[in-house]
PDB file with SEQRES, HELIX, SHEET and CRYST1 records, atoms N, CA, C and O in Angstrom:
SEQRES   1 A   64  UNK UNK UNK UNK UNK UNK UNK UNK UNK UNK UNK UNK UNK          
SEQRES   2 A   64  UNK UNK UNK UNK UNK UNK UNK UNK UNK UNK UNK UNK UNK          
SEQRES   3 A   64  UNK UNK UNK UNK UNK UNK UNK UNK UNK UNK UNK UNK UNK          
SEQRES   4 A   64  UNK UNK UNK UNK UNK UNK UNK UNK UNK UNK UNK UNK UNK          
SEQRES   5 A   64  UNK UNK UNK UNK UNK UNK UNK UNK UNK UNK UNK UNK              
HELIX    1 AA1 UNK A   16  UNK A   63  1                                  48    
CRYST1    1.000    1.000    1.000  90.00  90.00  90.00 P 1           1          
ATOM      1  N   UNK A   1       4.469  20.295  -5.883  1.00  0.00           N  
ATOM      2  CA  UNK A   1       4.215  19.746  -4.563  1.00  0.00           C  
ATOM      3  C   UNK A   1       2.780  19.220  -4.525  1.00  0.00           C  
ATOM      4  O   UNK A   1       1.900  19.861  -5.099  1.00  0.00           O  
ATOM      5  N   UNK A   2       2.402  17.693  -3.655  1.00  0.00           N  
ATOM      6  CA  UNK A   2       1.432  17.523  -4.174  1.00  0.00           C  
ATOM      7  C   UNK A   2       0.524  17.956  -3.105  1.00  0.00           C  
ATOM      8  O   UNK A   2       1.029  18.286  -2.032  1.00  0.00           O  
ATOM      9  N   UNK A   3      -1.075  18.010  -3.294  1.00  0.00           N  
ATOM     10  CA  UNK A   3      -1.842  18.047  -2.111  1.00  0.00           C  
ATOM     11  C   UNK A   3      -1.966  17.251  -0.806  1.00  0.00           C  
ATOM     12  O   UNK A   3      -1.848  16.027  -0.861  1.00  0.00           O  
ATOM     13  N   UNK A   4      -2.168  17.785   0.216  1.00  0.00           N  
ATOM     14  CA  UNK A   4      -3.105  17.082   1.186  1.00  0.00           C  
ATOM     15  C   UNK A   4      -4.348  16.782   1.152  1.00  0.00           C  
ATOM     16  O   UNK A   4      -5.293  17.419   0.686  1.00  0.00           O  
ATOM     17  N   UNK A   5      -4.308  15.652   1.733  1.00  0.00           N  
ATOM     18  CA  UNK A   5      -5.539  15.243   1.880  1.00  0.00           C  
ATOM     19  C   UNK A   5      -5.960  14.645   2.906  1.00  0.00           C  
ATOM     20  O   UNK A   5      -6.345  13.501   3.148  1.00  0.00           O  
ATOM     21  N   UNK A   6      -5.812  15.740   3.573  1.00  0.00           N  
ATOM     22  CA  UNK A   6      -6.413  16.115   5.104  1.00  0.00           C  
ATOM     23  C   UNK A   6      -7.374  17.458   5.082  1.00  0.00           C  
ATOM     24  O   UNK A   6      -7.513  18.110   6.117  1.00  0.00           O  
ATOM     25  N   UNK A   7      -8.115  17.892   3.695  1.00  0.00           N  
ATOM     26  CA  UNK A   7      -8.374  19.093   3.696  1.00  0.00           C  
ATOM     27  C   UNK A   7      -7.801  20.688   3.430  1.00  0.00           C  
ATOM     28  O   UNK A   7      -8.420  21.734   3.233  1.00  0.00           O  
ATOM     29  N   UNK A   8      -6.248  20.377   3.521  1.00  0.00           N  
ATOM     30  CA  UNK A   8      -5.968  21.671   3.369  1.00  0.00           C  
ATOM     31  C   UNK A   8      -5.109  21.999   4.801  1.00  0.00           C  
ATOM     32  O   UNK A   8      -4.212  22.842   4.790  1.00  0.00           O  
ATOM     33  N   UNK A   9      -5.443  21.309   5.938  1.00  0.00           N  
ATOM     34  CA  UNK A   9      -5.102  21.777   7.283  1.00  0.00           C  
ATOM     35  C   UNK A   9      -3.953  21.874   7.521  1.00  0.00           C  
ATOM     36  O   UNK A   9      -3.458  22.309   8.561  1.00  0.00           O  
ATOM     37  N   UNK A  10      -3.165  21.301   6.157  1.00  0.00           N  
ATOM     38  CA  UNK A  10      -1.950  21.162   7.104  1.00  0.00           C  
ATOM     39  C   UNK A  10      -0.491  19.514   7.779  1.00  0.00           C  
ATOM     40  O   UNK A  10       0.625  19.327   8.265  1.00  0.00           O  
ATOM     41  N   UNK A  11      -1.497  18.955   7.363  1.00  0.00           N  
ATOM     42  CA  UNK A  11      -1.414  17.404   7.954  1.00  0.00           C  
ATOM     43  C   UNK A  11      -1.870  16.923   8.950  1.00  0.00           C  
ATOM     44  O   UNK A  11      -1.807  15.736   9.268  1.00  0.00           O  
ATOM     45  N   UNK A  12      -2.669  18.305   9.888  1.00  0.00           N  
ATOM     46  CA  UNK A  12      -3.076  18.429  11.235  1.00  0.00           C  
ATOM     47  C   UNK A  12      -4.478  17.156  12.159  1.00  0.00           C  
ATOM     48  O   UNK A  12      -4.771  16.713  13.270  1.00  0.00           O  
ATOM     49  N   UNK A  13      -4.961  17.093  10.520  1.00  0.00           N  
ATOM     50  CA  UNK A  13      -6.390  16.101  10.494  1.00  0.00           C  
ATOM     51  C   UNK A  13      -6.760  15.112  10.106  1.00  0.00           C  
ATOM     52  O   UNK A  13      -5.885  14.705   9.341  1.00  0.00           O  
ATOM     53  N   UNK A  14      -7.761  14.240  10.163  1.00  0.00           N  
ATOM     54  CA  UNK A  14      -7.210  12.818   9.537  1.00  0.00           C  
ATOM     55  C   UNK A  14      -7.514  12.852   7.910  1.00  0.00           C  
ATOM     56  O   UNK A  14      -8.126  13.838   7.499  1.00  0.00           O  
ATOM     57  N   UNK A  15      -7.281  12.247   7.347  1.00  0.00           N  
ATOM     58  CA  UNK A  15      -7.519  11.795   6.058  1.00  0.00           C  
ATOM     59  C   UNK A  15      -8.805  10.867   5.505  1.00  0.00           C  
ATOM     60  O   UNK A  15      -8.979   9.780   6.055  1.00  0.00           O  
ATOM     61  N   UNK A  16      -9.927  11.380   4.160  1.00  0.00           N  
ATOM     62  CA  UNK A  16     -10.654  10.499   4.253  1.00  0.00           C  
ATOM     63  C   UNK A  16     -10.338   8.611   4.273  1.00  0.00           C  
ATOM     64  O   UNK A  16     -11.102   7.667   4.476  1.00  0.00           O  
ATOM     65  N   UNK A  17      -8.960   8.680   3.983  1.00  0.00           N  
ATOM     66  CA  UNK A  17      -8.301   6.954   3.774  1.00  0.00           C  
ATOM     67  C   UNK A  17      -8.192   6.852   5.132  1.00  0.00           C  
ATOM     68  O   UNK A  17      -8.713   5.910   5.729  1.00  0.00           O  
ATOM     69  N   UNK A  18      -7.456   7.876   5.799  1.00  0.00           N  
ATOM     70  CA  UNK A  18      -7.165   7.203   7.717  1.00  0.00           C  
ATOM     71  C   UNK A  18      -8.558   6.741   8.347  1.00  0.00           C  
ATOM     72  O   UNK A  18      -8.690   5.916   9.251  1.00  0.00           O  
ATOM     73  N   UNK A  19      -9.748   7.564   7.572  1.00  0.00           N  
ATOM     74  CA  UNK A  19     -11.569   7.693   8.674  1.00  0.00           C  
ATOM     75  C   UNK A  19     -11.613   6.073   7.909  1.00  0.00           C  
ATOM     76  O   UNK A  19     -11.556   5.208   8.783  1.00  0.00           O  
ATOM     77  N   UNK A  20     -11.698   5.514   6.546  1.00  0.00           N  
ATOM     78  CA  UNK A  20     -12.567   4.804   6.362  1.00  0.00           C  
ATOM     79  C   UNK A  20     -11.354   3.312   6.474  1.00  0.00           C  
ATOM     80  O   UNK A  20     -11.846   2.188   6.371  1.00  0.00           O  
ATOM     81  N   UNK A  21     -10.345   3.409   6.612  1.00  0.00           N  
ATOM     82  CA  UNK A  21      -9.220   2.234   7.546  1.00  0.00           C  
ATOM     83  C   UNK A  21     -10.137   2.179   9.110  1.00  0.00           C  
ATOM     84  O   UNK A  21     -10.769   1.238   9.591  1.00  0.00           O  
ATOM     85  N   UNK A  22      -9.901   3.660   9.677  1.00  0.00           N  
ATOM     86  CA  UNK A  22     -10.557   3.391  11.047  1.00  0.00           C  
ATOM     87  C   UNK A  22     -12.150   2.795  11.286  1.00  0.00           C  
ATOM     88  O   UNK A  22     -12.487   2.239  12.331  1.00  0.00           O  
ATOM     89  N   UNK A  23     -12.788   2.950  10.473  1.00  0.00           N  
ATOM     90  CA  UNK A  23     -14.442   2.729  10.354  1.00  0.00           C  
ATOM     91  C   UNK A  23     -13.586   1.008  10.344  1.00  0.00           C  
ATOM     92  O   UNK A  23     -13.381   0.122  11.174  1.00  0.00           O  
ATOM     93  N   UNK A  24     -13.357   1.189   9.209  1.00  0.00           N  
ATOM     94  CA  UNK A  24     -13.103  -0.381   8.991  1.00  0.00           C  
ATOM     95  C   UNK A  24     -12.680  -1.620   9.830  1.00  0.00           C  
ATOM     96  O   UNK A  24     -13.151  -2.754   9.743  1.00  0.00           O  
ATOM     97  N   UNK A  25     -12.098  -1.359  10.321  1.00  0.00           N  
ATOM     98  CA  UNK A  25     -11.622  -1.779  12.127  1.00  0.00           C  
ATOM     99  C   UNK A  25     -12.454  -1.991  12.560  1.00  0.00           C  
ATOM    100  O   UNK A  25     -12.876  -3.147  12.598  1.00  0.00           O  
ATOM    101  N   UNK A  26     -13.334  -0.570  13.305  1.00  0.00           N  
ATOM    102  CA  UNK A  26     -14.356  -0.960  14.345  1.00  0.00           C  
ATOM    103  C   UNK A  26     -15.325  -1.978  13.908  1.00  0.00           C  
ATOM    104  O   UNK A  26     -15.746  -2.945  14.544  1.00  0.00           O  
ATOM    105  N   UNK A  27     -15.717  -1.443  12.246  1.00  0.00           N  
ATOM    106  CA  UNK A  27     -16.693  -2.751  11.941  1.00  0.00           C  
ATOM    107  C   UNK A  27     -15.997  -4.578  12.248  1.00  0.00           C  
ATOM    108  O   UNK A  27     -16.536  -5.392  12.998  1.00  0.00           O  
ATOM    109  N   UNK A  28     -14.799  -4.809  11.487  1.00  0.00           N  
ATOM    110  CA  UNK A  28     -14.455  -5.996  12.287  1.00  0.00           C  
ATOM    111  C   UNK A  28     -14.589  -5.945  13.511  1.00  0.00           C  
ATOM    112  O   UNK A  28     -15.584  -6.649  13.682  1.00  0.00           O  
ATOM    113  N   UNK A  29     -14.246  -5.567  14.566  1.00  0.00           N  
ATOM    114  CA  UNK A  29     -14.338  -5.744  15.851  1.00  0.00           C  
ATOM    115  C   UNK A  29     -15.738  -5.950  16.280  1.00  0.00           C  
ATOM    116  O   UNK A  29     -16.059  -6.874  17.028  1.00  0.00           O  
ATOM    117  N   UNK A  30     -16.538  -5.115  15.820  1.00  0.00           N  
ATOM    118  CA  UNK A  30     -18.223  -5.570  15.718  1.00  0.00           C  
ATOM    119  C   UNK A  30     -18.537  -6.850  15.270  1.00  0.00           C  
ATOM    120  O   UNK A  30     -19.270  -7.765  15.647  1.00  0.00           O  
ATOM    121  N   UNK A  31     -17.937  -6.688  14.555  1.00  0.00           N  
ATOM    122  CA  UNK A  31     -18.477  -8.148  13.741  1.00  0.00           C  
ATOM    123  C   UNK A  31     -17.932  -9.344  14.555  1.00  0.00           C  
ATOM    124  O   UNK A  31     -18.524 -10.418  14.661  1.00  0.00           O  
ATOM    125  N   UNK A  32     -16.616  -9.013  15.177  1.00  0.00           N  
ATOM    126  CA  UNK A  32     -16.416 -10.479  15.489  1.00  0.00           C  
ATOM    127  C   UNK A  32     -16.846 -10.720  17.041  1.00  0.00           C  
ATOM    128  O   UNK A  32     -16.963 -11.740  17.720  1.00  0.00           O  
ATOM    129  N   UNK A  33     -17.052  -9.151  17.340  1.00  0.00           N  
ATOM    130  CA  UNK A  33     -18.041  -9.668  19.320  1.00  0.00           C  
ATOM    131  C   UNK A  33     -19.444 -10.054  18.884  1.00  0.00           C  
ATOM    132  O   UNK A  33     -20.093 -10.716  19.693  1.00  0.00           O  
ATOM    133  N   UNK A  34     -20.006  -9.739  17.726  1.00  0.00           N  
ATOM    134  CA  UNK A  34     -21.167 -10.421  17.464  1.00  0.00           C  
ATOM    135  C   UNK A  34     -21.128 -12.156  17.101  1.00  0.00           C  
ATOM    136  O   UNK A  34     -21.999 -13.002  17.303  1.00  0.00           O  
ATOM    137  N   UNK A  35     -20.006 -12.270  16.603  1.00  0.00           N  
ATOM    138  CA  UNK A  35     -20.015 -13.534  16.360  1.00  0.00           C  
ATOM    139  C   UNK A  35     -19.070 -14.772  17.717  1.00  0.00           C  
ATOM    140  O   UNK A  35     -18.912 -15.982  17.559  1.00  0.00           O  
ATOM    141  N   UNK A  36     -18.673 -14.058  18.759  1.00  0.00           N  
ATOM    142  CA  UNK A  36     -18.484 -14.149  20.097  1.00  0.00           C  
ATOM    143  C   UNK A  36     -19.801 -14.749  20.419  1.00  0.00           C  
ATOM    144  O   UNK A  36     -20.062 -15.949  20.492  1.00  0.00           O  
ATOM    145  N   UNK A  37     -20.776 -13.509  20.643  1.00  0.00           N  
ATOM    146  CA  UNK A  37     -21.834 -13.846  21.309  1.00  0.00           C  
ATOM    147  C   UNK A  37     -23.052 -14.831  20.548  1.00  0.00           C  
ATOM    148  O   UNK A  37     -23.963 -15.270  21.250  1.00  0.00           O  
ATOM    149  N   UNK A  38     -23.015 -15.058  19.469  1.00  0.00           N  
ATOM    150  CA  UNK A  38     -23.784 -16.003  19.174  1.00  0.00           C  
ATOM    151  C   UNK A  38     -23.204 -17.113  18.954  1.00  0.00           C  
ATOM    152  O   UNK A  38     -23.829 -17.972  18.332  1.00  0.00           O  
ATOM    153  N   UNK A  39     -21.818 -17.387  19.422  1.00  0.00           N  
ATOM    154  CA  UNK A  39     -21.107 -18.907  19.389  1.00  0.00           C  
ATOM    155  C   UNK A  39     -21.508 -19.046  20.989  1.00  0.00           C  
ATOM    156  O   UNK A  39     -21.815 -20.182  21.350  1.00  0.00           O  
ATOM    157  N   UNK A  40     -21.536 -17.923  22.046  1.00  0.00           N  
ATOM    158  CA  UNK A  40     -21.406 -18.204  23.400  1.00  0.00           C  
ATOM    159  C   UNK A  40     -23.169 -18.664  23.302  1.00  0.00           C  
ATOM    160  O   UNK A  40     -23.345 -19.651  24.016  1.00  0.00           O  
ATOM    161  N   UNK A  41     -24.001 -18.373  22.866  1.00  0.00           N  
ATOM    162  CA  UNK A  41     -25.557 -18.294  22.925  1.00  0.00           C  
ATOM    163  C   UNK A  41     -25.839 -20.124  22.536  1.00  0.00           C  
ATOM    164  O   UNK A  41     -26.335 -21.107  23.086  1.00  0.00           O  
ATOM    165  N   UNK A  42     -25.165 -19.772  21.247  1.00  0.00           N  
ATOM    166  CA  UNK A  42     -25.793 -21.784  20.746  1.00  0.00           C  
ATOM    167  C   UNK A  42     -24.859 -22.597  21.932  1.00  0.00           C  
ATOM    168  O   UNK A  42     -25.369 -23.608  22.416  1.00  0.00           O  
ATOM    169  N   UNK A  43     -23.718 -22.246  22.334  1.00  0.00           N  
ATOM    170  CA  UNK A  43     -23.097 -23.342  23.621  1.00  0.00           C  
ATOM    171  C   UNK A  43     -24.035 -22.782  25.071  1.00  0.00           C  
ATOM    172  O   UNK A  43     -23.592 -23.481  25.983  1.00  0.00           O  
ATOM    173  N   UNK A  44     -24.681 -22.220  25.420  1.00  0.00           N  
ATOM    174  CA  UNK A  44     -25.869 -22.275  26.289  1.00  0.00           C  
ATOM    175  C   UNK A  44     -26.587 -22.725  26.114  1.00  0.00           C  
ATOM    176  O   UNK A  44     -26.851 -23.609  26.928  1.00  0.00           O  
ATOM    177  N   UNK A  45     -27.544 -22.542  24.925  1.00  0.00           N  
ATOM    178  CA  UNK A  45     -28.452 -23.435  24.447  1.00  0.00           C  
ATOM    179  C   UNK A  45     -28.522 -24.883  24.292  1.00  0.00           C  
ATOM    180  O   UNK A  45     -29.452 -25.667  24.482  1.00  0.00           O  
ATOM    181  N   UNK A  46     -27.066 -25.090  23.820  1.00  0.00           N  
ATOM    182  CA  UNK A  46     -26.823 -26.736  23.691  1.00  0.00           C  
ATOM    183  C   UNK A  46     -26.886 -27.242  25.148  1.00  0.00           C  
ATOM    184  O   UNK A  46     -27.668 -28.128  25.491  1.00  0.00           O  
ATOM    185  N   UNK A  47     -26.043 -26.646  25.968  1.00  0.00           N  
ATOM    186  CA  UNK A  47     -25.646 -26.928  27.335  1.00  0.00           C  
ATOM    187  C   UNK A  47     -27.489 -27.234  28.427  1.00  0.00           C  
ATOM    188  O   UNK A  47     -27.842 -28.217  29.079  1.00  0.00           O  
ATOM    189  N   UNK A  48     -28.281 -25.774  28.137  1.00  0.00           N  
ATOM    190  CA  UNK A  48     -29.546 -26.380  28.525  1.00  0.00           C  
ATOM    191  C   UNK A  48     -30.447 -27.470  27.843  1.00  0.00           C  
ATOM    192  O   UNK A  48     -31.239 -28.074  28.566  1.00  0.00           O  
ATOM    193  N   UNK A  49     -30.381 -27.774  26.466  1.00  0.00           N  
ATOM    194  CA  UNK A  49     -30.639 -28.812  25.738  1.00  0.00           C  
ATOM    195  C   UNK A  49     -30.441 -30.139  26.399  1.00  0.00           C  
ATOM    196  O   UNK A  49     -31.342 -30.978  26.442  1.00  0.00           O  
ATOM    197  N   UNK A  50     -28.977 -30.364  27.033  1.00  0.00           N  
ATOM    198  CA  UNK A  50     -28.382 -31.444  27.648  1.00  0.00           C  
ATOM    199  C   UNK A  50     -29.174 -31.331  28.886  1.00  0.00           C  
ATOM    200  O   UNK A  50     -30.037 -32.208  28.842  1.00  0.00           O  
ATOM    201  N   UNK A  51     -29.247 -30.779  29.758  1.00  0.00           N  
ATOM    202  CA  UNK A  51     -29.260 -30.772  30.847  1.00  0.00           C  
ATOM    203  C   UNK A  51     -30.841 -30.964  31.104  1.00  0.00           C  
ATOM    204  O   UNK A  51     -31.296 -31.926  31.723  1.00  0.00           O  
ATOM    205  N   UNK A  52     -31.525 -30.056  30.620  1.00  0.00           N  
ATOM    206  CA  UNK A  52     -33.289 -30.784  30.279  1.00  0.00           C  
ATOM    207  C   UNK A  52     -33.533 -32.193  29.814  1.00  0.00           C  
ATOM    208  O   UNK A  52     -34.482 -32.770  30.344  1.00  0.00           O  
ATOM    209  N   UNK A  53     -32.969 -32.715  29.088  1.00  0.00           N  
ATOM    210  CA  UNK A  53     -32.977 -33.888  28.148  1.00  0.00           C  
ATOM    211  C   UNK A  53     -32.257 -34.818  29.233  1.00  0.00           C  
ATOM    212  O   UNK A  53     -32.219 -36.020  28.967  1.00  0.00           O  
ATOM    213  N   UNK A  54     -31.793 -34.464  30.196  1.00  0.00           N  
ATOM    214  CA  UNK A  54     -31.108 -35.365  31.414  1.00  0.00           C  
ATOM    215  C   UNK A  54     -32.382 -35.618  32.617  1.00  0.00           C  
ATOM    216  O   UNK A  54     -32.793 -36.675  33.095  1.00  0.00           O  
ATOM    217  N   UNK A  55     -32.789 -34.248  32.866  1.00  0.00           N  
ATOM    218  CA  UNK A  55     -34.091 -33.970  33.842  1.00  0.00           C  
ATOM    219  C   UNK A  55     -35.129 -34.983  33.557  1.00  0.00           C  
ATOM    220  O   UNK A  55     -35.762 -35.573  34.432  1.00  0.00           O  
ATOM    221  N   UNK A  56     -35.295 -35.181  32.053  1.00  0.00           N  
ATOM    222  CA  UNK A  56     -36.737 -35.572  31.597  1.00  0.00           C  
ATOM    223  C   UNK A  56     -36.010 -37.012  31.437  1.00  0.00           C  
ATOM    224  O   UNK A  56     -36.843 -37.882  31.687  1.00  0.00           O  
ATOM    225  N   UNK A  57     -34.884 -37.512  31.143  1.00  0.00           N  
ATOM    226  CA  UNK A  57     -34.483 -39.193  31.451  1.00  0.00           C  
ATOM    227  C   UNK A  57     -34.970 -39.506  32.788  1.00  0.00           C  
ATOM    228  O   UNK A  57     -35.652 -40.502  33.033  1.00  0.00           O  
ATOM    229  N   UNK A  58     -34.564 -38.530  33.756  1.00  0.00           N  
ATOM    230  CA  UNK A  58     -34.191 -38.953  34.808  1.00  0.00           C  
ATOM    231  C   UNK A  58     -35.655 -39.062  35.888  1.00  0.00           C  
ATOM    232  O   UNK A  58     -35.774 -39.827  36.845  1.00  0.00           O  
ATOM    233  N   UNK A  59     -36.558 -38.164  35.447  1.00  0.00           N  
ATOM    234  CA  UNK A  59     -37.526 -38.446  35.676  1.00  0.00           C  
ATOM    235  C   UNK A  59     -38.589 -39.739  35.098  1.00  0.00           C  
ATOM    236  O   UNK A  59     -39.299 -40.430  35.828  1.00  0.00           O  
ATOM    237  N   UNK A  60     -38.519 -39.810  34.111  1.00  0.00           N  
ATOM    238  CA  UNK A  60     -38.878 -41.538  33.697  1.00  0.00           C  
ATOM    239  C   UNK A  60     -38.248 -42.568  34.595  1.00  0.00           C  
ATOM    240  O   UNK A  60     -38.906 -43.383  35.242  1.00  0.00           O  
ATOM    241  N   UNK A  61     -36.990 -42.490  34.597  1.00  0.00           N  
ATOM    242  CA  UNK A  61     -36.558 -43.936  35.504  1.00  0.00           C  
ATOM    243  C   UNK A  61     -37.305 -43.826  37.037  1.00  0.00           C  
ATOM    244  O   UNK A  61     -37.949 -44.700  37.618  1.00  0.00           O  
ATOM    245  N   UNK A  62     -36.920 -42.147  37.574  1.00  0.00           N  
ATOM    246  CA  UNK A  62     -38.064 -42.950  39.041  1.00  0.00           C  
ATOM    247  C   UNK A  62     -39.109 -43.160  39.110  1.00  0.00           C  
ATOM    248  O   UNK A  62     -39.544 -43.546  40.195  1.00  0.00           O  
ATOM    249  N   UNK A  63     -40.181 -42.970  37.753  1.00  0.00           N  
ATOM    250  CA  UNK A  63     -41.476 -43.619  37.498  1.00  0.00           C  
ATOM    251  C   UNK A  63     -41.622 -45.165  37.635  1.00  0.00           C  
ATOM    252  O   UNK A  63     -42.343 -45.711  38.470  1.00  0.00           O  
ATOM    253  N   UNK A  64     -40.707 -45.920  36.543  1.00  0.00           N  
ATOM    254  CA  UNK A  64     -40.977 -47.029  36.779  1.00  0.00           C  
ATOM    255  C   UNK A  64     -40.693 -47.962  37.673  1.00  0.00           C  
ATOM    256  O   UNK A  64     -41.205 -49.079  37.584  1.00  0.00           O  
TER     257      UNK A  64                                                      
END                                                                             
């Protein structure tokens, strides 16, 4: 009969393969709200880019 490898417990606990599947997960999920938020960051940035770069046209034309 072969071992557990859950420690001995029983089947009761997780397994070091079930912890480092589960680690593994959360890190994707990290990884991809990080890469969420720096796609949402450069489309703000671009978005105020535009919108300054409109301000500063738009102020030249009622100069002249």
């Amino acid at each position: 009969m072969p071992k557990s490898k859950s420690g001995g417990r029983g089947g009761s606990g997780l397994s070091a393969d079930d912890l480092a599947i589960i680690a593994g997960i959360v890190v994707v999920i990290g990884d991809l709200l990080a890469l969420w938020a720096v796609i949402a960051a450069k489309r703000e940035d671009e978005e105020e880019a535009e919108t300054s770069q409109y301000r500063r046209g738009s102020r030249r034309k009622r100069k002249n």
